[in-house]
N, C-alpha and C positions, 0 to 999 in steps of 0.2 A: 681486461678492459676496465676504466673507470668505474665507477658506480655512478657516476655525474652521467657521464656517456650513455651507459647503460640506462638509465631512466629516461635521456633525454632522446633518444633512438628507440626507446617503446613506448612515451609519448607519440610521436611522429609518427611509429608505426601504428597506433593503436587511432590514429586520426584517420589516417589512409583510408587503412579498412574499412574501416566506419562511412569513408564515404564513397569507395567504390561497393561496399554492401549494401547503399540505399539507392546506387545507381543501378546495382541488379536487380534489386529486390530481395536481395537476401537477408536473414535475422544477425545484425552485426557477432551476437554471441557464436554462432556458429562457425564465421568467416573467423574470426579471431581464434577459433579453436585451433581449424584446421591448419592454418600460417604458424600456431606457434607449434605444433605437431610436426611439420614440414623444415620450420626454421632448428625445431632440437637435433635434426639429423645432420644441419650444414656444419660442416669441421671449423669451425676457429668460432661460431657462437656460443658463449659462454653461458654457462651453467646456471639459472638465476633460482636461488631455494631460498623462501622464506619463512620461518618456523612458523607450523600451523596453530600456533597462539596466537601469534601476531595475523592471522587471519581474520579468526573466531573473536579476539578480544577487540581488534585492532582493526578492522576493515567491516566486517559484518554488520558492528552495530549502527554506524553511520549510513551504512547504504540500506537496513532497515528501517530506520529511521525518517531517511531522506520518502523513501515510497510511502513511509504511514503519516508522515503528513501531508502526503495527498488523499488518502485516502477516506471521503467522505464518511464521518463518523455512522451516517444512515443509514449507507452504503452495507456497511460493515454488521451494522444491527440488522436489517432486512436480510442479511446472506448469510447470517452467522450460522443457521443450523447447518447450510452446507459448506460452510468454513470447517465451522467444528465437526463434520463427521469425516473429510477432507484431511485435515492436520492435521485433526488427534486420533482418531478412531482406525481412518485407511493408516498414519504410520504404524499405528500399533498393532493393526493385523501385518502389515506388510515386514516390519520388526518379527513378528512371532513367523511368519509363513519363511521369510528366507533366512529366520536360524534354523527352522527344523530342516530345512532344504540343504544349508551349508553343513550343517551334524552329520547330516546323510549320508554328502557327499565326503565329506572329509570328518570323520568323525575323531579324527586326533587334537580336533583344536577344541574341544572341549563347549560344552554348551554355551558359560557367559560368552564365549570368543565366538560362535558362534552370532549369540543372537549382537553382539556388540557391531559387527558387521553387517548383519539385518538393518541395525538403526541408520550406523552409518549410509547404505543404500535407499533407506525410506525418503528425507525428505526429496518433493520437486523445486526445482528452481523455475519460476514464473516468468524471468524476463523475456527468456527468448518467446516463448507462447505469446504470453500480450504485448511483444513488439511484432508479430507476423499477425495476430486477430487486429490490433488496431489498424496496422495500414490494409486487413482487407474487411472492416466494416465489421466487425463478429459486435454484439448487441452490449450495450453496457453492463449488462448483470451478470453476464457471463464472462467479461472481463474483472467484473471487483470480487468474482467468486474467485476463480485465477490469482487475482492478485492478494487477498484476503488470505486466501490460500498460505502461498509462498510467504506471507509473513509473519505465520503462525508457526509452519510445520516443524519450520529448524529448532522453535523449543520443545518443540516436543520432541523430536530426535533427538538433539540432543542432552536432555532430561534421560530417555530410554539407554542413552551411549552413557553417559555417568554412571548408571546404576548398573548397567551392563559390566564394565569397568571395574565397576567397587566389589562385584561378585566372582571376581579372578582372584581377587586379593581374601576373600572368606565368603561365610556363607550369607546370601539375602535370599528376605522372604518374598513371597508376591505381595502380602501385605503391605509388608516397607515398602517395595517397588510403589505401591498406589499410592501410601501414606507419602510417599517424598514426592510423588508427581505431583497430588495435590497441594503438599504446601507449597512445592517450587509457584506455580500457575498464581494460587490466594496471597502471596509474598509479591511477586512478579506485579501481579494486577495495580495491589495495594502501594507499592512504591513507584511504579508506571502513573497513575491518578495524582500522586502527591507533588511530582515532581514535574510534570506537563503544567497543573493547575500554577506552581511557584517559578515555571519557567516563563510563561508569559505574564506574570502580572514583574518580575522583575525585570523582563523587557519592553515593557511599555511605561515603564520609569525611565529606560534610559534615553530616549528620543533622538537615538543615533543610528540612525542604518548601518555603520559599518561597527560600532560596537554592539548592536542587536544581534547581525549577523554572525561576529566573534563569537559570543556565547554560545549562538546555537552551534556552531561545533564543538562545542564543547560538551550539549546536554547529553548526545547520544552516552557517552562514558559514566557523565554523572548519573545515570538512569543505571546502565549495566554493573559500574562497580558494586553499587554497596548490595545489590541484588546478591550476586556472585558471591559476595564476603556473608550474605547470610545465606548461602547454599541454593537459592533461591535459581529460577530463569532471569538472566541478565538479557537475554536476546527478547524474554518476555517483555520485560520492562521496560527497555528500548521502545518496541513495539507500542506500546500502550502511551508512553509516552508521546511519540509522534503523531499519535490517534487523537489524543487531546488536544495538545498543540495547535494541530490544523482545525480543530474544532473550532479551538477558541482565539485564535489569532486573529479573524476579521472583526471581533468587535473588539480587541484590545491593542491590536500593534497597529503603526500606522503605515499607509498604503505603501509609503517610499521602504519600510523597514520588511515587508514583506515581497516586492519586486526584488530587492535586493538580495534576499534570503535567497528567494524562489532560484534565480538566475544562479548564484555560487553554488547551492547546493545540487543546481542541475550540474554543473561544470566537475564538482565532486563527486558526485554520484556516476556520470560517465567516465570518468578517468578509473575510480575503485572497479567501478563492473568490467569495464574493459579487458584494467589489470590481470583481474581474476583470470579472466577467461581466456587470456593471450600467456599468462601463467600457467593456466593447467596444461595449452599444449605445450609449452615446452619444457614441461617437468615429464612429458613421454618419456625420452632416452632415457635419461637419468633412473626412472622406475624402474623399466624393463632390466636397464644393465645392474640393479639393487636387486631383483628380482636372480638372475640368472647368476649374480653370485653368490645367491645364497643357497644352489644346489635343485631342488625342486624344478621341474620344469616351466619355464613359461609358457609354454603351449598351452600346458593343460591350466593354469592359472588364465589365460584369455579365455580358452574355451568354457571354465566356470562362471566366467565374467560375464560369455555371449549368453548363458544358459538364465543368469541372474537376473540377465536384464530381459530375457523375455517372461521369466517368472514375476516381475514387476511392474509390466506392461500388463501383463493377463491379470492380475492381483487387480489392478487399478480399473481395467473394464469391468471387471465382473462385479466391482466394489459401487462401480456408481451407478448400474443399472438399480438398485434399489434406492439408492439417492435421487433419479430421477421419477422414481414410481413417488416414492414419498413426497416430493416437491409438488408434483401433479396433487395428491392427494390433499395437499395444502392450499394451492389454488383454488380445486373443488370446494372447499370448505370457506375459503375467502367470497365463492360465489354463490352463499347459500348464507354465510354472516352479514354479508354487505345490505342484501334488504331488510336483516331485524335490525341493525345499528342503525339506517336510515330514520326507522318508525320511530326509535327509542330518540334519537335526535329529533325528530318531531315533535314527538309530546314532551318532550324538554322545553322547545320552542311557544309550544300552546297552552300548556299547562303552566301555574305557580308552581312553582320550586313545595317541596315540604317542605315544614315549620321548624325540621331539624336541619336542614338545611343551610348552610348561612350563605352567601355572596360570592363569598370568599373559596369556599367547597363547590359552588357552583360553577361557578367559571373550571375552575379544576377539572371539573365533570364533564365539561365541555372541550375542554380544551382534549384532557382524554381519548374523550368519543371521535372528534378531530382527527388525532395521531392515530387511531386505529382505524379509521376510516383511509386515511391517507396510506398505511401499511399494508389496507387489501386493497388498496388500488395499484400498488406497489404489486402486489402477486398476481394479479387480475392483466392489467399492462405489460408486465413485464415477464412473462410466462417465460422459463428455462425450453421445456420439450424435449422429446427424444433426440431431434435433431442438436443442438446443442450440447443433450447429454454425449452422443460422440464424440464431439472437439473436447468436451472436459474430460471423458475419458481415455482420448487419444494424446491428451495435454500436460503428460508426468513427466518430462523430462527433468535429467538430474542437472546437476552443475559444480562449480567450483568447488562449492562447500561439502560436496559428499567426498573429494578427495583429499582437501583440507582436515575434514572429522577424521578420516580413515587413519591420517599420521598422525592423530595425536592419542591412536594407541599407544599401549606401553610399549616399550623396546624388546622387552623379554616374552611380547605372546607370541606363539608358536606359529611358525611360518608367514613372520607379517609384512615382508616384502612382498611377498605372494598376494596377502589380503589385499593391501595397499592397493599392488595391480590389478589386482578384482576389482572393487571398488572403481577403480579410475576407468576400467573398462566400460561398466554399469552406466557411469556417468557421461561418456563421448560416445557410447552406442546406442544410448536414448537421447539424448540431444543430437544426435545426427541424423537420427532413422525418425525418429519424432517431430523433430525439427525440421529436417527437409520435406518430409512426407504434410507436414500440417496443413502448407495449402490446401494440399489438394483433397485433404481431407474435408478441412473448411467448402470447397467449391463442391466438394460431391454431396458433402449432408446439405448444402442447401439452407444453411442457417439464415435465417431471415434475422437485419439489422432492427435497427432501433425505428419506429416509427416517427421521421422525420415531420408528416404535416403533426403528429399530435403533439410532437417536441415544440415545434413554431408555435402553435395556439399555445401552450403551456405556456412557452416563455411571454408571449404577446401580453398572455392573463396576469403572468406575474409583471413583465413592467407597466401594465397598467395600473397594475395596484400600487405599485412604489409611485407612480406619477400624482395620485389620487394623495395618496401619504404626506406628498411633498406640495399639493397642492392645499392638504388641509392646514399644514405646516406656516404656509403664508399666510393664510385665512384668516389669523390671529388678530383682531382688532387693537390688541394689547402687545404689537412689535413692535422691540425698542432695539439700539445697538447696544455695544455693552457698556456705555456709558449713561443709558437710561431716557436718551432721546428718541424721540419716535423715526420710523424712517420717512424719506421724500416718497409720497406717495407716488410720484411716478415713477418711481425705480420699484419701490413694490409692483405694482402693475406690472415693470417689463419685467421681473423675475419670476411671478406668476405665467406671463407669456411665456417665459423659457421654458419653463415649469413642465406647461401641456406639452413638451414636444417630449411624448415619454419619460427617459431619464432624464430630461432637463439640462440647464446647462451650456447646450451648446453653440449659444449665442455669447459667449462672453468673450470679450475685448479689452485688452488691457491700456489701460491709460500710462500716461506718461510717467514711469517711475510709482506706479500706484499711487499719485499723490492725489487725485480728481476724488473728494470727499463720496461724491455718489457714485464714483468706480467701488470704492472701498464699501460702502453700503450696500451696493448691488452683490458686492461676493459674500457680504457678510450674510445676507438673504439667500445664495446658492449655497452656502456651507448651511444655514440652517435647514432649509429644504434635505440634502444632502446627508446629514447627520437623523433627520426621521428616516428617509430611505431608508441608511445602512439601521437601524434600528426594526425596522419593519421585515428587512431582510432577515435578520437574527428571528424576530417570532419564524418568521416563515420557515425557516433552518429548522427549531429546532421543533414546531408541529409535524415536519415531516409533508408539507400539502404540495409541495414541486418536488419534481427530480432534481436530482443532483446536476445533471447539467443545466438545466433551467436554472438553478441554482448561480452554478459556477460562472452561466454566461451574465446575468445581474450583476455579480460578484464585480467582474471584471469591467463590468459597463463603469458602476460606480467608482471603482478602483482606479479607470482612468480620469473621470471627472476631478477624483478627489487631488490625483497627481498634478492635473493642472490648473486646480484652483490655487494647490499650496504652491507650482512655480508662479503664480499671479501675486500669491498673498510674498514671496521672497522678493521679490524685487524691491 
């Protein structure tokens, strides 16, 4: 069959599913498994193998990417300790626990081969989890833990899989092992920051939604290569990069360049995840018959498989019940800090500043006490709990990528059609048992969603404060257009009225070809209003004093005002 055919036949297919999996209810990841699992056995479907470089190099970092620029940079600071004990800490026990496990069992493949398998099996794949938590309500914090999660862990597997790797070929120490994790992560970070920060400020030069949007498929690579080239985590850097990004994109790119972004990259991002996943099943046959010509039984390579994966199930509960003691114990502490920061904020208030003091350090001070106030309201609000800690510990399921890592061992390690099969097992019998079980997991812990009335007041609070912004905005005795004339006072007046109706706004009418002199002053009065908003929003972003959906629902408020001001201002 074609390769044209071929693509365009798992397109189609990869649509289908998708949407008879949202008519069932099912996790599309899932549905897609089982069909390409089903479809490997049918006689005349061909064969489709794509070299697992072109996975890791080639597929990964875009669909990295694409999720960490959503990914609320706040989000990611408030959750990080249990990101990072999550991604790095659970794969590197889960790494150590099923080498010694595979040693045990099979002690001829030698320890790096061994624990290089362990890695392989460490990281979880996130998507199918927080596509079953979002459509049944699981709370947002335990969804960016989830997903925070899944975007870390694969560097650090595959940081543990390299080093695993390079210890086949001679001797490493546990030293080096550390010494290259951490430069891989400080390497990783440092070109991830450099290169988010030079991506948006050269995209908001270009004032072109479809050449903004061009480049951004492009950043993912530019982020991962030169990581890679300095031995570095590429998958890290990616990551951080897309972190930034979405950080900084709403006050530098402009609203058209970012709907546009948003939409291609969602259209990319489900075709690659799909791919994966309709990929894995139908690299089933292929496996098994690589597998059983290479002597060894396949039985007992599944039944190592089933044994793995319940050893990385149990790893992962047992791992987060002190993650969830510890998170509690950080809340406690959030509500025994919240009334001294209160007082200290008091007598900031009442008191003269010290003489060492300046203005300048003051505000700072404040603004501080601010973001850490807003941080324990963060753990205070948003409490994880046991109940939750369940779904996150019943929430490891593997994916594409642990059988992608598994083939880009070497050819010459011992029994590694076998591994392979392990592997692949590990990863369709925790995404399937995990996966399908999750509901009801979720309905039996009883996780309580997000508090909906205190969402509404939050946001309420936050767009009044943008109204108040935009209303001081107008206020300006000293409004001129940009040619230095003052405006028609009664067009001030009526964009003040627009003004109070929260976001403002939505009273605008376009005149004949934009040419009504006081049409064009009235917008130029809604863009300035408009431009304090999105500036007000930015403080607010980045003290931390709303959630993130509060956030994103402002975001989006403005984001549509802004769209159809500038189709006002086109015409």
């Amino acid at each position: 069959m074609e390769p044209t055919v071929v693509a365009v036949v798992g397109v189609i297919s990869m649509v289908a599913v998708a949407m008879f999996s949202k008519r069932l209810g099912l996790a599309e990841p899932l549905s897609l498994v089982v069909v390409g699992a089903a479809l490997s056995f049918v006689p005349g479907v061909p064969h489709v193998s794509i070299e697992p470089e072109w996975i890791l190099a080639g597929v990964l970092p875009p669909l990295l990417y694409s999720a960490a620029v959503n990914m609320p940079a706040n989000d990611f600071r408030r959750n990080f300790r249990a990101i990072n004990t999550l991604a790095v800490w659970l794969v590197v026990v889960t790494t150590l626990g099923a080498g010694v496990f595979f040693h045990a069992l099979v002690p001829d493949i030698g320890w790096p081969v061994a624990f290089a398998l362990g890695a392989v099996i460490s990281p979880t794949d996130a998507v199918a989890a927080t596509s079953v938590g979002k459509r049944l309500g699981l709370p947002h914090r335990l969804l960016a833990t989830l997903e925070g999660e899944g975007l870390v862990n694969d560097a650090s597997s595959l940081v543990l899989l390299r080093s695993a790797v390079a210890a086949m070929a001679g001797t490493v120490s546990l030293w080096s092992v550390a010494g290259s994790f951490v430069y891989s992560v400080v390497v990783a970070v440092a070109i991830g920051l450099v290169i988010g920060h030079v991506n948006v400020r050269i995209r908001a030069r270009l004032n072109d939604a479809v050449l903004s949007t061009a480049v951004s498929f492009a950043v993912p690579f530019i982020a991962y290569v030169p990581a890679e080239e300095l031995h570095a985590s590429g998958v890290l850097a990616t990551v951080v990069t897309g972190v930034v990004t979405g950080y900084r994109s709403p006050a530098r790119l402009r609203v058209q360049d970012r709907i546009t972004e948003t939409v291609n990259w969602r259209t990319v991002a489900f075709l690659l995840e799909s791919g994966l996943f309709l990929l894995m099943g139908l690299s089933l046959k292929a496996l098994i018959d690589d597998a059983s010509d290479s002597g060894p039984s396949v039985g007992s390579a599944v039944l190592l498989g089933l044994a793995a994966s319940a050893l990385v199930i149990a790893v992962r509960i047992v791992f987060v019940a002190p993650l969830v003691l510890g998170l509690r114990r950080q809340e406690r502490r959030a509500a025994t800090e919240r009334p001294r920061l209160d007082e200290l904020r008091a007598r900031l208030d009442e008191q003269a500043p010290p003489d060492h003091l300046t203005p300048a350090r003051e505000e700072r001070l404040r603004e501080r006490a601010q973001r850490v106030a807003a941080d324990l309201d963060f753990h205070l609000n948003e409490s994880l709990g046991w109940r939750g800690g369940i779904v996150l510990g019943w929430a490891g399921m593997r994916g594409a990528i642990t059988v992608a890592a598994a083939q880009t061992l070497p050819e010459d390690t011992p029994h590694r059609p076998q591994l392979v099969l392990i592997a692949y097992v590990v990863a369709v019998t925790t995404l399937l048992c995990q996966g399908l079980s999750l509901p009801t997991v979720i309905r039996a812990a009883k996780v309580p969603g997000d508090d909906r009335e205190r969402l509404r007041e939050e946001e309420q609070k936050l767009f009044a404060q943008l109204a108040t912004t935009g209303a001081a905005a107008l206020a300006d005795p000293g409004l001129a257009d940009p040619d230095g004339k003052p405006f028609d006072p009664d067009t001030v007046t009526r964009a003040r009225s627009a003004n109070s109706e929260v976001l403002a706004v939505d009273h605008l009418k376009a005149a004949d070809d934009g040419a009504d002199p006081l049409q064009r002053q009235y917008q130029q009065l809604c863009v300035l209003a408009l431009d304090a908003q999105r500036t007000q929003l930015g403080i607010a972003r980045s003290r931390g004093t709303y959630s993130s959906s509060a956030l994103a629902t402002a975001q989006r408020a403005l984001d549509k005002e802004e769209a159809r001001l500038q189709r006002m201002t086109d015409r």
